[in-house]
mmJSON file of the N, C-alpha and C atoms, coordinates in Angstrom:
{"data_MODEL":{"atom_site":{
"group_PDB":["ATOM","ATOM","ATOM","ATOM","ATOM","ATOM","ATOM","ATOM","ATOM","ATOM","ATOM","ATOM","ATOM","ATOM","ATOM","ATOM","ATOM","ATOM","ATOM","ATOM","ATOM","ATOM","ATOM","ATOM","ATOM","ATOM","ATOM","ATOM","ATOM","ATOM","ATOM","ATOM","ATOM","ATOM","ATOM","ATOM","ATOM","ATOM","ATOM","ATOM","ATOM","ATOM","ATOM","ATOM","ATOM","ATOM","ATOM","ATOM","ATOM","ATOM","ATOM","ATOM","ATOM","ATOM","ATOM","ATOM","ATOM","ATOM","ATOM","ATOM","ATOM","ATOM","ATOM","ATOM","ATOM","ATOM","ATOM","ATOM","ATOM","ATOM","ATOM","ATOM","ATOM","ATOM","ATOM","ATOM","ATOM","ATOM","ATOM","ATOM","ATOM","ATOM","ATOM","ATOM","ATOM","ATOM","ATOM","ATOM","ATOM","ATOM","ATOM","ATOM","ATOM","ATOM","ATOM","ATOM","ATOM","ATOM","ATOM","ATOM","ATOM","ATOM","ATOM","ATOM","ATOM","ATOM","ATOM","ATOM","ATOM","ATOM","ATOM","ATOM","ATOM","ATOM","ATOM","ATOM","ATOM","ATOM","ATOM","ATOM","ATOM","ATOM","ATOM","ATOM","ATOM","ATOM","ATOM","ATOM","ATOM","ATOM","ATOM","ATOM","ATOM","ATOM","ATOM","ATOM","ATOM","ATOM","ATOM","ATOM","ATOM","ATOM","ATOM","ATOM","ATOM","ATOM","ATOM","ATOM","ATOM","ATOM","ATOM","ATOM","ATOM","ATOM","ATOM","ATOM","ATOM","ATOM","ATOM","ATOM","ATOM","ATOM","ATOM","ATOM","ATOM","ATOM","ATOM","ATOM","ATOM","ATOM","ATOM","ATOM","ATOM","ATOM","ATOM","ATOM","ATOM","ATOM","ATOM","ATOM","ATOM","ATOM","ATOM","ATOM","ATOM","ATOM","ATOM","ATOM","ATOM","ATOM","ATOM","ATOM","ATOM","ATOM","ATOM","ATOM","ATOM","ATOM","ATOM","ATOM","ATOM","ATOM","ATOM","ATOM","ATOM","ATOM","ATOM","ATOM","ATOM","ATOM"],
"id":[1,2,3,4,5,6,7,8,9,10,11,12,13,14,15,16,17,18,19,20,21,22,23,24,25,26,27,28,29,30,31,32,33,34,35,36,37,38,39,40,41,42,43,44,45,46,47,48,49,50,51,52,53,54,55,56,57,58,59,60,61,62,63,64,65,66,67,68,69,70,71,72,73,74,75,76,77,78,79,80,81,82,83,84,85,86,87,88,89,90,91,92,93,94,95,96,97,98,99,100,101,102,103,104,105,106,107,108,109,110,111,112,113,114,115,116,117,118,119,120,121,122,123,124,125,126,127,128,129,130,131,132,133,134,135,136,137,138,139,140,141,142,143,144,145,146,147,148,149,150,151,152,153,154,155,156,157,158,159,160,161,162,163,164,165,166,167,168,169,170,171,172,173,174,175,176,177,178,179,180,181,182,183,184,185,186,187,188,189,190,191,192,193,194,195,196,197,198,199,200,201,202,203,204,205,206,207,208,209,210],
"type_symbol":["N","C","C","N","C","C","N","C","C","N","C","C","N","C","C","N","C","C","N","C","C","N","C","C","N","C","C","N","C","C","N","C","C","N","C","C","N","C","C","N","C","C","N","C","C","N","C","C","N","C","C","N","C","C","N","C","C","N","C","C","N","C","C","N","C","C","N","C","C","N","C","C","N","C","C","N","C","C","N","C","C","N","C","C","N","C","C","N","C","C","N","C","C","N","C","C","N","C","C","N","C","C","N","C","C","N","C","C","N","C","C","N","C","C","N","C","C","N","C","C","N","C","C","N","C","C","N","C","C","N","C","C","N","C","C","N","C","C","N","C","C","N","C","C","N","C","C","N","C","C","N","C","C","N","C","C","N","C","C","N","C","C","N","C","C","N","C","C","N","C","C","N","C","C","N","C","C","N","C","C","N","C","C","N","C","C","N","C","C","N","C","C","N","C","C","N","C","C","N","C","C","N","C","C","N","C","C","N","C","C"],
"label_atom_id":["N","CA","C","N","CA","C","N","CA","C","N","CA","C","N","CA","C","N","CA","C","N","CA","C","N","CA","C","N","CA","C","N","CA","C","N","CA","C","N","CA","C","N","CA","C","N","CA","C","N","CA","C","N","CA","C","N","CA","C","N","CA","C","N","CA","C","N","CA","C","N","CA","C","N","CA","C","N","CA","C","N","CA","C","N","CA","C","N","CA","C","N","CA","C","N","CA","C","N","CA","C","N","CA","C","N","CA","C","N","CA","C","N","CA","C","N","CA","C","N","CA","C","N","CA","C","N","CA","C","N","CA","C","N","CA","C","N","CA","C","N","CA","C","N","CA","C","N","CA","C","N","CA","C","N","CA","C","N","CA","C","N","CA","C","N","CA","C","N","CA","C","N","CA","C","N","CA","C","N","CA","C","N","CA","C","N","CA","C","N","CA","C","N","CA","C","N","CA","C","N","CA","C","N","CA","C","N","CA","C","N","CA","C","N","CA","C","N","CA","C","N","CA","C","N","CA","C","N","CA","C","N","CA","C","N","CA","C","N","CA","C","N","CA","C"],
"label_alt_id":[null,null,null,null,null,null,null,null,null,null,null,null,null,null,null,null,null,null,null,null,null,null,null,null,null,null,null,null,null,null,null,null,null,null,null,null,null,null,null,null,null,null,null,null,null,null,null,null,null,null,null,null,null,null,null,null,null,null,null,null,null,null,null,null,null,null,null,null,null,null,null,null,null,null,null,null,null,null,null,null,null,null,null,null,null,null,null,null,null,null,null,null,null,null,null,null,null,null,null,null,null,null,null,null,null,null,null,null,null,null,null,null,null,null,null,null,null,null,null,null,null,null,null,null,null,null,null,null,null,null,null,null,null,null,null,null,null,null,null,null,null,null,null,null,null,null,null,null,null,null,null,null,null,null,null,null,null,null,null,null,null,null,null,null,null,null,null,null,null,null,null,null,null,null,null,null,null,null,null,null,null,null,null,null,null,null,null,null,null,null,null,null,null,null,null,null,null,null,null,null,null,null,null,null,null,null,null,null,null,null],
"label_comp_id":["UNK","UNK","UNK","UNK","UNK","UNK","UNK","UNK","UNK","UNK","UNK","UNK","UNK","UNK","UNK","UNK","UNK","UNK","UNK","UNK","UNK","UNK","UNK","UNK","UNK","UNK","UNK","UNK","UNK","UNK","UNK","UNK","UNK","UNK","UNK","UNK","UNK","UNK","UNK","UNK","UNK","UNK","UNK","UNK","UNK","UNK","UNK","UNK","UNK","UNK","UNK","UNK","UNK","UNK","UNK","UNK","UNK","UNK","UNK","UNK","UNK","UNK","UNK","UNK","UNK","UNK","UNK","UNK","UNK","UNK","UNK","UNK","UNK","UNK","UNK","UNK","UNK","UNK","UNK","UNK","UNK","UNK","UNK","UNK","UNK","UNK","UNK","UNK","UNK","UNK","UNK","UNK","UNK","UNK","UNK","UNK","UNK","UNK","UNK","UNK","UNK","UNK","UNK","UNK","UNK","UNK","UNK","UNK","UNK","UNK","UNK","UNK","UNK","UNK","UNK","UNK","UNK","UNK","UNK","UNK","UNK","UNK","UNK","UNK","UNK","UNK","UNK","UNK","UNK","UNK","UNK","UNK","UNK","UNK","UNK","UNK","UNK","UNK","UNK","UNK","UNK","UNK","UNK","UNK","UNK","UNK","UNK","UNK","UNK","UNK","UNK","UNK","UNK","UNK","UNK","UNK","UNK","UNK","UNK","UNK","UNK","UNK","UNK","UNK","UNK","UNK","UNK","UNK","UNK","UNK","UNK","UNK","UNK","UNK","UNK","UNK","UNK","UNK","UNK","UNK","UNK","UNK","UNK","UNK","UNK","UNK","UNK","UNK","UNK","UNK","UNK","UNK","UNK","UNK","UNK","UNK","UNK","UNK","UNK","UNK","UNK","UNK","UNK","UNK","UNK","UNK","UNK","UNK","UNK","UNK"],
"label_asym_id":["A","A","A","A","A","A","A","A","A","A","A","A","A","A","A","A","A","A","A","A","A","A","A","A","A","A","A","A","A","A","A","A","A","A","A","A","A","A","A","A","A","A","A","A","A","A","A","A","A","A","A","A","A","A","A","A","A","A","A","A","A","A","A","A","A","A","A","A","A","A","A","A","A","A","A","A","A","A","A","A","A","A","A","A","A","A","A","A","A","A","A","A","A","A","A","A","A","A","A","A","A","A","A","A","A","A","A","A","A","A","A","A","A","A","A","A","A","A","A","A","A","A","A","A","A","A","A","A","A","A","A","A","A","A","A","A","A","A","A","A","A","A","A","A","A","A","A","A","A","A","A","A","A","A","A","A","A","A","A","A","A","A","A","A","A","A","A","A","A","A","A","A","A","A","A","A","A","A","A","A","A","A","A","A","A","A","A","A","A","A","A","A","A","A","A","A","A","A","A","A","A","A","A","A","A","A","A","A","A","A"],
"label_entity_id":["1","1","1","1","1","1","1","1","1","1","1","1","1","1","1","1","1","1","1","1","1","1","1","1","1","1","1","1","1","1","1","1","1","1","1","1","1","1","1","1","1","1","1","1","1","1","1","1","1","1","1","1","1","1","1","1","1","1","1","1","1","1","1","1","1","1","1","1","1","1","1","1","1","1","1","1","1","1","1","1","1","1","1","1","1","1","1","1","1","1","1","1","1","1","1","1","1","1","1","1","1","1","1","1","1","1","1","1","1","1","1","1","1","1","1","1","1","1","1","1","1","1","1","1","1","1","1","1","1","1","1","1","1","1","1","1","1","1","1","1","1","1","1","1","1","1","1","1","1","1","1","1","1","1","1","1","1","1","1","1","1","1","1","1","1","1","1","1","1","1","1","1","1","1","1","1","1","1","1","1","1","1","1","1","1","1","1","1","1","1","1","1","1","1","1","1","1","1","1","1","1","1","1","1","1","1","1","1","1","1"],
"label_seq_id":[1,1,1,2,2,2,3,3,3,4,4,4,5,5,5,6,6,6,7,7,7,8,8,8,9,9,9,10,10,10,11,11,11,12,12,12,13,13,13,14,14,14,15,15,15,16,16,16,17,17,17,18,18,18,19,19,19,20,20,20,21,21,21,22,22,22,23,23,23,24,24,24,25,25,25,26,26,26,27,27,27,28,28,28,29,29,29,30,30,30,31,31,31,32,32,32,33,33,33,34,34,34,35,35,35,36,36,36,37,37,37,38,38,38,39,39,39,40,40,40,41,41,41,42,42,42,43,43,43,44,44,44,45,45,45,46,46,46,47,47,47,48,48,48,49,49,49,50,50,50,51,51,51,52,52,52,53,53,53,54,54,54,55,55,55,56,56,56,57,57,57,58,58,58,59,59,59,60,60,60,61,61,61,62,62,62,63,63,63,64,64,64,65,65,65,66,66,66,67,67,67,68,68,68,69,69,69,70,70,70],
"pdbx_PDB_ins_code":[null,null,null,null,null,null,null,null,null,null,null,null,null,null,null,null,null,null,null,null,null,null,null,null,null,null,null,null,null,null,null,null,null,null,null,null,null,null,null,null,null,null,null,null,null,null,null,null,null,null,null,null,null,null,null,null,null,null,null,null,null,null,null,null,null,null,null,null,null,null,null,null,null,null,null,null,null,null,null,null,null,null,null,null,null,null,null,null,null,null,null,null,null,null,null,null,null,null,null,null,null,null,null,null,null,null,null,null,null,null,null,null,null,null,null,null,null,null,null,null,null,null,null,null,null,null,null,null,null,null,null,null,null,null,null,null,null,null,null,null,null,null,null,null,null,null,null,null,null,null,null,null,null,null,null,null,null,null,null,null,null,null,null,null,null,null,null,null,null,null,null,null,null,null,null,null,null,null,null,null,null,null,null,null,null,null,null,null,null,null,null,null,null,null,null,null,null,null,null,null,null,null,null,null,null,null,null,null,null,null],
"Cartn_x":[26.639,26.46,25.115,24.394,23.48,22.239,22.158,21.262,21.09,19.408,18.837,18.969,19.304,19.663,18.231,17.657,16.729,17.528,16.67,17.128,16.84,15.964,15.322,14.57,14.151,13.052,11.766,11.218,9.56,9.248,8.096,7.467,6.994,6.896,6.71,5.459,4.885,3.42,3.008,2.315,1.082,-0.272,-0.172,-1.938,-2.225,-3.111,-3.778,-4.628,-5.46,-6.034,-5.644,-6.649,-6.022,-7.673,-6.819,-5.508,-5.574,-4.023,-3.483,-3.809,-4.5,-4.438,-5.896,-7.066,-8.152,-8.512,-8.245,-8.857,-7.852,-7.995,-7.09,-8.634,-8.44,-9.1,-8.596,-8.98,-8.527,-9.933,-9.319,-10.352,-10.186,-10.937,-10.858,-12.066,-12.013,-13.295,-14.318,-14.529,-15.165,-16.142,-15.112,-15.7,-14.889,-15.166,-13.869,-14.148,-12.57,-11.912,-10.95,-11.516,-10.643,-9.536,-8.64,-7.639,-7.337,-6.337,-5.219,-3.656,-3.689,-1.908,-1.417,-0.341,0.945,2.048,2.414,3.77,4.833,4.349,4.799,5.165,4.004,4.663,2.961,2.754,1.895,1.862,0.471,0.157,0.061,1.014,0.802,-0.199,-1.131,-3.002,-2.721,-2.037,-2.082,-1.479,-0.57,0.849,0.181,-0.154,-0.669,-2.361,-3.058,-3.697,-3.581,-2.196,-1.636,-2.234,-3.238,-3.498,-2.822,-3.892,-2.881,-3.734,-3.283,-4.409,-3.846,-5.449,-5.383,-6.381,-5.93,-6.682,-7.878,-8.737,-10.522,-10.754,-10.09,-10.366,-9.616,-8.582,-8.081,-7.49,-7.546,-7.242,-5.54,-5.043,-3.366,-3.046,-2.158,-1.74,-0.54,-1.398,-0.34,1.025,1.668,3.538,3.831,3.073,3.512,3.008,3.274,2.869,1.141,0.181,-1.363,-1.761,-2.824,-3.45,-4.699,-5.7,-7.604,-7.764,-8.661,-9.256,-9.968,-10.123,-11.069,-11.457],
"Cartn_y":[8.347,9.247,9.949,10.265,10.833,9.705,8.775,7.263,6.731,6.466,6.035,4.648,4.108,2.465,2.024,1.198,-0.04,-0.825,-0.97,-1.746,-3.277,-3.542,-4.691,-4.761,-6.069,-5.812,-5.754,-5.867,-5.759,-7.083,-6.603,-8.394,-9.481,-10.498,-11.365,-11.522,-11.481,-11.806,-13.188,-13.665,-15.207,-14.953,-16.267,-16.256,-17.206,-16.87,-17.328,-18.737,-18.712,-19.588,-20.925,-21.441,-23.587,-24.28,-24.251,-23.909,-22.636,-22.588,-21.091,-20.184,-19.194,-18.333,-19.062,-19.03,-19.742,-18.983,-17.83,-16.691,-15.695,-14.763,-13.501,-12.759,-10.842,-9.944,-8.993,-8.149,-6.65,-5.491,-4.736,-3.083,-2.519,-2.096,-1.267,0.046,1.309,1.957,1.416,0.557,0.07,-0.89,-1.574,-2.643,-3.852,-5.036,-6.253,-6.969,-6.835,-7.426,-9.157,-10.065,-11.522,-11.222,-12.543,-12.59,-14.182,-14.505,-15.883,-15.912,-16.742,-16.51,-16.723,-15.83,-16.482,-16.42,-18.077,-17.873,-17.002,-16.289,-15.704,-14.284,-13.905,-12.628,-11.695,-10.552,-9.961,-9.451,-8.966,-8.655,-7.046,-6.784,-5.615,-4.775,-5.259,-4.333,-4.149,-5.13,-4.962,-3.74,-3.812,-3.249,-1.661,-1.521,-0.054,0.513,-0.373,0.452,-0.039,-0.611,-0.387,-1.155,-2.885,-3.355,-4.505,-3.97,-4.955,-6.068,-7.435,-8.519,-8.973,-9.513,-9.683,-11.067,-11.814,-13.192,-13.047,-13.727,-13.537,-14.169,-15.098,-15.229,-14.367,-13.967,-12.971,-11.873,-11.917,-10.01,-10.063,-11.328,-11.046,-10.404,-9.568,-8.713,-10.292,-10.515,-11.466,-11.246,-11.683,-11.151,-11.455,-12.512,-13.16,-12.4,-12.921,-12.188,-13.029,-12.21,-12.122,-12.04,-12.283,-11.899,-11.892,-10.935,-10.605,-12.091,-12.624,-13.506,-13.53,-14.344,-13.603,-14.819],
"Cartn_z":[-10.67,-9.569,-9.637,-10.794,-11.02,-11.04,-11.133,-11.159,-9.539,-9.898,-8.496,-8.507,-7.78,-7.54,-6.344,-7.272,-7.063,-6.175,-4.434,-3.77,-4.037,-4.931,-5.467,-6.525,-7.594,-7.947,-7.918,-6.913,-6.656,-6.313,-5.902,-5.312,-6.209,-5.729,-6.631,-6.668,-7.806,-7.921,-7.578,-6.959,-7.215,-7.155,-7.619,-7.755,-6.544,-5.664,-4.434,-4.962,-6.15,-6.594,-7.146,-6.707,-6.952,-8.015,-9.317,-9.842,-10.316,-10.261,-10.485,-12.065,-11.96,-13.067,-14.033,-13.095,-13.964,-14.562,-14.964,-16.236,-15.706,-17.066,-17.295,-17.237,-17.051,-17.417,-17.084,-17.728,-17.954,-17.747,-17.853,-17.897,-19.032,-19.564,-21.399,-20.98,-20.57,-20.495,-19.953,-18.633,-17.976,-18.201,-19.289,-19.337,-19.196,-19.082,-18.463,-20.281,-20.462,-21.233,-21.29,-21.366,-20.92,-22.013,-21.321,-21.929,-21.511,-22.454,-22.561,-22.132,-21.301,-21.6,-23.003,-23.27,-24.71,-24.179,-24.914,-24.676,-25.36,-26.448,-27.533,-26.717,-25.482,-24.961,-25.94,-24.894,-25.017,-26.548,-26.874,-28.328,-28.408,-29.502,-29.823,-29.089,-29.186,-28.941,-27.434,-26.514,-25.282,-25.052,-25.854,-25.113,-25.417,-26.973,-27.712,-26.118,-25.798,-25.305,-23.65,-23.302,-21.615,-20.923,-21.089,-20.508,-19.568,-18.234,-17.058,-17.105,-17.127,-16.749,-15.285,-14.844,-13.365,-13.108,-12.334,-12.269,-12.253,-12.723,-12.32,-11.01,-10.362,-9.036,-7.748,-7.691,-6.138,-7.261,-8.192,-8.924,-8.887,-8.522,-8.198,-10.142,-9.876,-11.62,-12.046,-13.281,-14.147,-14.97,-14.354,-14.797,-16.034,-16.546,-17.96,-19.245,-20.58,-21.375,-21.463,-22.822,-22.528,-23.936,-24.427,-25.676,-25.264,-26.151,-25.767,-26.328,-25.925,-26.233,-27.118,-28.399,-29.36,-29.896],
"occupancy":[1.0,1.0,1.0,1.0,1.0,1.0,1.0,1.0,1.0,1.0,1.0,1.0,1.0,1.0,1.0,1.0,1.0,1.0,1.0,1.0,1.0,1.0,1.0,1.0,1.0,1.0,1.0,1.0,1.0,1.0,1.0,1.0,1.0,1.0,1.0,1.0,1.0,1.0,1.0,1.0,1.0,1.0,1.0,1.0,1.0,1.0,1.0,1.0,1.0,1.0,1.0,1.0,1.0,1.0,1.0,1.0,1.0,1.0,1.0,1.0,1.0,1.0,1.0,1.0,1.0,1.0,1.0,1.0,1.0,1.0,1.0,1.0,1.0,1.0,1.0,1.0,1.0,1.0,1.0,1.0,1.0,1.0,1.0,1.0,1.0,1.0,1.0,1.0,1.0,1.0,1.0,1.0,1.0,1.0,1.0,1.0,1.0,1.0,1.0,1.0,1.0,1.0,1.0,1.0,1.0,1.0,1.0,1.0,1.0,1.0,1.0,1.0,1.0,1.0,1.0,1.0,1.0,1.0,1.0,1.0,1.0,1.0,1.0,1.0,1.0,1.0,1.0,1.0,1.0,1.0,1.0,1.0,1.0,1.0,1.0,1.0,1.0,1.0,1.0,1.0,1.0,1.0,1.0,1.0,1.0,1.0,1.0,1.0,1.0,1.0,1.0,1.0,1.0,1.0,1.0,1.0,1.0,1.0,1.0,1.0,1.0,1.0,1.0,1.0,1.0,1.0,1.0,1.0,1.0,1.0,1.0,1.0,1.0,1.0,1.0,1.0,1.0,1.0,1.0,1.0,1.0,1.0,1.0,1.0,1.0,1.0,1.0,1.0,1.0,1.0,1.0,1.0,1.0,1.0,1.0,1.0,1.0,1.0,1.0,1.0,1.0,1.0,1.0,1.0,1.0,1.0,1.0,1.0,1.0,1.0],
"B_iso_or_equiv":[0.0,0.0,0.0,0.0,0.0,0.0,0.0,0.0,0.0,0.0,0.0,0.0,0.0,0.0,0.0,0.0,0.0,0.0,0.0,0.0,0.0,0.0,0.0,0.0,0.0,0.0,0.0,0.0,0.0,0.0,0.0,0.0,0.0,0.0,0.0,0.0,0.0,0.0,0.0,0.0,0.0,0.0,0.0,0.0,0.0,0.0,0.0,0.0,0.0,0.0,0.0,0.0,0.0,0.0,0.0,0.0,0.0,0.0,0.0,0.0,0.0,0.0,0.0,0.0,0.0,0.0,0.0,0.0,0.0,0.0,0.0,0.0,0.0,0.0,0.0,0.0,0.0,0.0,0.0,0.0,0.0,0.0,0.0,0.0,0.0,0.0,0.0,0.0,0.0,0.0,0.0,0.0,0.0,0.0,0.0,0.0,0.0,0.0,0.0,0.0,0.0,0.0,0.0,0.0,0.0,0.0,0.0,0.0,0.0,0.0,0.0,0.0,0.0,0.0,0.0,0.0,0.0,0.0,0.0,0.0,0.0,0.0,0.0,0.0,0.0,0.0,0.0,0.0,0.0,0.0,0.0,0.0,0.0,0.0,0.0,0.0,0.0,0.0,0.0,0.0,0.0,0.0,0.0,0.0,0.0,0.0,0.0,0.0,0.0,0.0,0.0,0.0,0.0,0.0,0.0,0.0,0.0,0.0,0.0,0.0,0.0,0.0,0.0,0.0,0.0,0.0,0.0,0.0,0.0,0.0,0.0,0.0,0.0,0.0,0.0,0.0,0.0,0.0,0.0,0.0,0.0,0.0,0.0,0.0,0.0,0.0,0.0,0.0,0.0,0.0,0.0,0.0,0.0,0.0,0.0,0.0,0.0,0.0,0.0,0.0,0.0,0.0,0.0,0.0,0.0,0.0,0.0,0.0,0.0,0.0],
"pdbx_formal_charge":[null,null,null,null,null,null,null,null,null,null,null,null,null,null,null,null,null,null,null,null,null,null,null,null,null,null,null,null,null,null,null,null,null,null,null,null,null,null,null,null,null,null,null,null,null,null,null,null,null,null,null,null,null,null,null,null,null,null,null,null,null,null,null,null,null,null,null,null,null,null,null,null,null,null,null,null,null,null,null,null,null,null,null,null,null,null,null,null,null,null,null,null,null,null,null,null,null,null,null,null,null,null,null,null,null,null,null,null,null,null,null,null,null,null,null,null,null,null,null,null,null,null,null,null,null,null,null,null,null,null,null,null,null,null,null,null,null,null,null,null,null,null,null,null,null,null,null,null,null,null,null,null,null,null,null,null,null,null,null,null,null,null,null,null,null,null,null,null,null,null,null,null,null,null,null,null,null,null,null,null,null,null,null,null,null,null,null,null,null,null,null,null,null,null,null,null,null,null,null,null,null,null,null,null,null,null,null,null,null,null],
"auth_seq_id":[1,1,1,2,2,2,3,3,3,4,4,4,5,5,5,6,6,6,7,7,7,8,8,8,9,9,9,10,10,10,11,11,11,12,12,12,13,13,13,14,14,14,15,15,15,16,16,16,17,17,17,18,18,18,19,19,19,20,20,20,21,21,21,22,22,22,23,23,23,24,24,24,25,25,25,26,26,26,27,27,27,28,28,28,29,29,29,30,30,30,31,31,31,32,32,32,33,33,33,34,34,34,35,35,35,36,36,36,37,37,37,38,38,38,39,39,39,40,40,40,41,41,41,42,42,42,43,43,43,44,44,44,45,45,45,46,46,46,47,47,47,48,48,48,49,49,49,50,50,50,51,51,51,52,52,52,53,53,53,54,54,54,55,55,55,56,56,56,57,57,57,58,58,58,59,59,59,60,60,60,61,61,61,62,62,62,63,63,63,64,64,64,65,65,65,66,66,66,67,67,67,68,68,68,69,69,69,70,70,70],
"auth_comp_id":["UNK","UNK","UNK","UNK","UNK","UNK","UNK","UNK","UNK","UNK","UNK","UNK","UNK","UNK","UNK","UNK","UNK","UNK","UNK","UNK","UNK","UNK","UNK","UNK","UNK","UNK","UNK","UNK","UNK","UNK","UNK","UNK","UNK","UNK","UNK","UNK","UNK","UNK","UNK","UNK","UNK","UNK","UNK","UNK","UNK","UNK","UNK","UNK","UNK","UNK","UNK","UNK","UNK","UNK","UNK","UNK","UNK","UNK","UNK","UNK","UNK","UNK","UNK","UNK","UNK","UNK","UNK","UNK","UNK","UNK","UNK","UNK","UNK","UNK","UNK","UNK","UNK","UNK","UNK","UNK","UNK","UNK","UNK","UNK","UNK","UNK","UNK","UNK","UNK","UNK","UNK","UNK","UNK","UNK","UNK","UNK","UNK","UNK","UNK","UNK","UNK","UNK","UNK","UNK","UNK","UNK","UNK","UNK","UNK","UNK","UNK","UNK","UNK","UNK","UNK","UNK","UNK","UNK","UNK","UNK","UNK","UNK","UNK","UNK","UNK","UNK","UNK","UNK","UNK","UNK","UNK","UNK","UNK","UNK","UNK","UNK","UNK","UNK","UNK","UNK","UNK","UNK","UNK","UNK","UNK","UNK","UNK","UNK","UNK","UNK","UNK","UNK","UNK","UNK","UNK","UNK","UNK","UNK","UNK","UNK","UNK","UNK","UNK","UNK","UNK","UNK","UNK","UNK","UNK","UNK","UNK","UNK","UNK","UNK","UNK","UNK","UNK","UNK","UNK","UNK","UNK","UNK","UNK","UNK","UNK","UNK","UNK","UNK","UNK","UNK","UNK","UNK","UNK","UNK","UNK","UNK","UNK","UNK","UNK","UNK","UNK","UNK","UNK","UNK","UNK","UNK","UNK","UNK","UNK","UNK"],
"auth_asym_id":["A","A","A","A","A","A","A","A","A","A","A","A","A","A","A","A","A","A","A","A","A","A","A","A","A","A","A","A","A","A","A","A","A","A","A","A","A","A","A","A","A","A","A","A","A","A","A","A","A","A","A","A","A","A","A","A","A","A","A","A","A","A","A","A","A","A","A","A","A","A","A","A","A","A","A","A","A","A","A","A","A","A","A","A","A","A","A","A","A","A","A","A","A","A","A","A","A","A","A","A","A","A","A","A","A","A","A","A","A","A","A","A","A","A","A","A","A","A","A","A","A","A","A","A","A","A","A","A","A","A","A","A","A","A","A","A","A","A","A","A","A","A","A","A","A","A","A","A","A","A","A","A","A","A","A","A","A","A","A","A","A","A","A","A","A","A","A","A","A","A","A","A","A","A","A","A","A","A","A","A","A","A","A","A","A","A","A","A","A","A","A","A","A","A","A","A","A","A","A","A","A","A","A","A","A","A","A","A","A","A"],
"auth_atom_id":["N","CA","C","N","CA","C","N","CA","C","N","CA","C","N","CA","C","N","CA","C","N","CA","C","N","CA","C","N","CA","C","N","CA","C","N","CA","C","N","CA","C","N","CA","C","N","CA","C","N","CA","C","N","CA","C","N","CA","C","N","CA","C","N","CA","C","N","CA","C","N","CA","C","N","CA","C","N","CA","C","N","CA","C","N","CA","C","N","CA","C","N","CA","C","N","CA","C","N","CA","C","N","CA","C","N","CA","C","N","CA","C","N","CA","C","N","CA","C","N","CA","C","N","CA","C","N","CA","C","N","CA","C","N","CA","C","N","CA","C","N","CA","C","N","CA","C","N","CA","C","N","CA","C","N","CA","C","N","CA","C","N","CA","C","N","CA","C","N","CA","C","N","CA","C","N","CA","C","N","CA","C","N","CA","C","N","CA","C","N","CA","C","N","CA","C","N","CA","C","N","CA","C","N","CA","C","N","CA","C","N","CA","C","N","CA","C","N","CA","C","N","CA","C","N","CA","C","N","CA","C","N","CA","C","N","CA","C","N","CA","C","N","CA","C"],
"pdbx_PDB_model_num":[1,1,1,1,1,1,1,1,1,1,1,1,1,1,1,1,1,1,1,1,1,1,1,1,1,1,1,1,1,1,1,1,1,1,1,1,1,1,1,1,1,1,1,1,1,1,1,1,1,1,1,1,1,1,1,1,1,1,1,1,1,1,1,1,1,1,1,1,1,1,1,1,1,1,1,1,1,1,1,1,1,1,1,1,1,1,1,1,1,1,1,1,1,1,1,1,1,1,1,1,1,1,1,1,1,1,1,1,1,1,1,1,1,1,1,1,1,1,1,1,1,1,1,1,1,1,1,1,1,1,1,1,1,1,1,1,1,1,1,1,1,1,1,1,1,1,1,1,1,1,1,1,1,1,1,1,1,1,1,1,1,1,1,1,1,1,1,1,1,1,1,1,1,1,1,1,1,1,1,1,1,1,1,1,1,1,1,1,1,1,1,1,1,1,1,1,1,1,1,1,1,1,1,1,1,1,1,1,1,1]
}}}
């Protein structure tokens, strides 16, 4: 009775680009940070300093997990 009920869960992300998801990047203090997909699911470091990755071609935000590229 006290709980707000989610009429859904949110939209579905895609990537506009062919092919799909040709680079990851991020923002770190204004500077662009790349990234990789994992299948393992995002890395610690992402998660500790809150990064969103977003396609390098239409910026669509990537749903999957990510690691910095190194």
């Amino acid at each position: 009775m006290f709980f707000r009920w989610r009429s859904g869960r949110g939209a579905v992300t895609t990537c506009a680009c062919e092919p799909e998801w040709p680079g990851l990047r991020a923002s770190l203090d204004g500077h662009e940070v790349v990234g990789v997909p994992s299948p393992e699911g995002s890395s610690p470091m992402v998660h500790m300093l809150g990064l969103v990755a977003r396609c390098s071609g239409c910026g669509a935000h990537y749903p999957h997990g990510w690691v910095v590229a190194g």
